[in-house]
N, C-alpha and C positions, 0 to 999 in steps of 0.2 A: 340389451339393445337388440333392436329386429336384424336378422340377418337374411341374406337376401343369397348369398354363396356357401359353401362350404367349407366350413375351417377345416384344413388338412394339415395345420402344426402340432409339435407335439405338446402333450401336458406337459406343464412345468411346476414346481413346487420348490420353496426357498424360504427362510424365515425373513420377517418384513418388518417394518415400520411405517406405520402412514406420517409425513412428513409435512402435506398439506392436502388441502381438498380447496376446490373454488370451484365457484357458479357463474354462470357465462352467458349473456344471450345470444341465442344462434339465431340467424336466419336464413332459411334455403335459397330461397330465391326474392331477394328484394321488392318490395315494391305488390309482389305477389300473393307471398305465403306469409303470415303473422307469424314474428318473432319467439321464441322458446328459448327456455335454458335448457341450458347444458351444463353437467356437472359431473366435476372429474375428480379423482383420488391421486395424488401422487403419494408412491411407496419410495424407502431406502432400501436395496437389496444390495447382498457383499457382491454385482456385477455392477453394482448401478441404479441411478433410478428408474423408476417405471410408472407411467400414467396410463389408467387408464378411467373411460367414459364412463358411468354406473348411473341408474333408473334414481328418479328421486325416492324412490323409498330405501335404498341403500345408503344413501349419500348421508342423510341424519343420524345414519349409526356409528359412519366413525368419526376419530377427533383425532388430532397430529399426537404425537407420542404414542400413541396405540402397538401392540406386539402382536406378532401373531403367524401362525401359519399362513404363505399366501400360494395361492394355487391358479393358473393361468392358463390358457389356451392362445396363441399368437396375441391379437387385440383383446382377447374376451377375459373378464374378471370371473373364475369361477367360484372360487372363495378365499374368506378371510379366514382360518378359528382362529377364536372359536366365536365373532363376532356375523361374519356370511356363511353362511351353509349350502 
């Protein structure tokens, strides 16, 4: 996703589980701007869950049950392995 600030959190890394994913339609501003999906990932990690937003071209790659290395920046999804790179 486009960022517009600068992430100053730290990298995180934790083994995962994707548990669900769902697709949403967003719209910014009513009435004004045409509706979009949105489409999210939620993981199982041993703190917790974690969701976050991912581009449609990442979102058909996974499926719930999946394992894997997950690697993260505050909001930002950096990767899955060995499925996002």
């Amino acid at each position: 996703m486009k960022r517009y600030t600068k992430n100053n959190h730290p990298v995180q890394k934790c083994h995962a589980t994707v548990i669900g994913t769902s697709e949403q339609s967003y719209t910014p501003v009513p009435g004004y701007e045409p509706s979009r999906p949105l489409y999210e990932i939620l993981f199982e990690t041993p703190d917790g869950p974690l969701s976050f937003e991912v581009s449609r071209f990442v979102f058909p790659l996974l499926e719930s049950g999946m394992n894997g290395e997950l690697v993260w920046q505050g909001p930002d999804l950096i990767s899955f392995e060995p499925w996002i790179q």
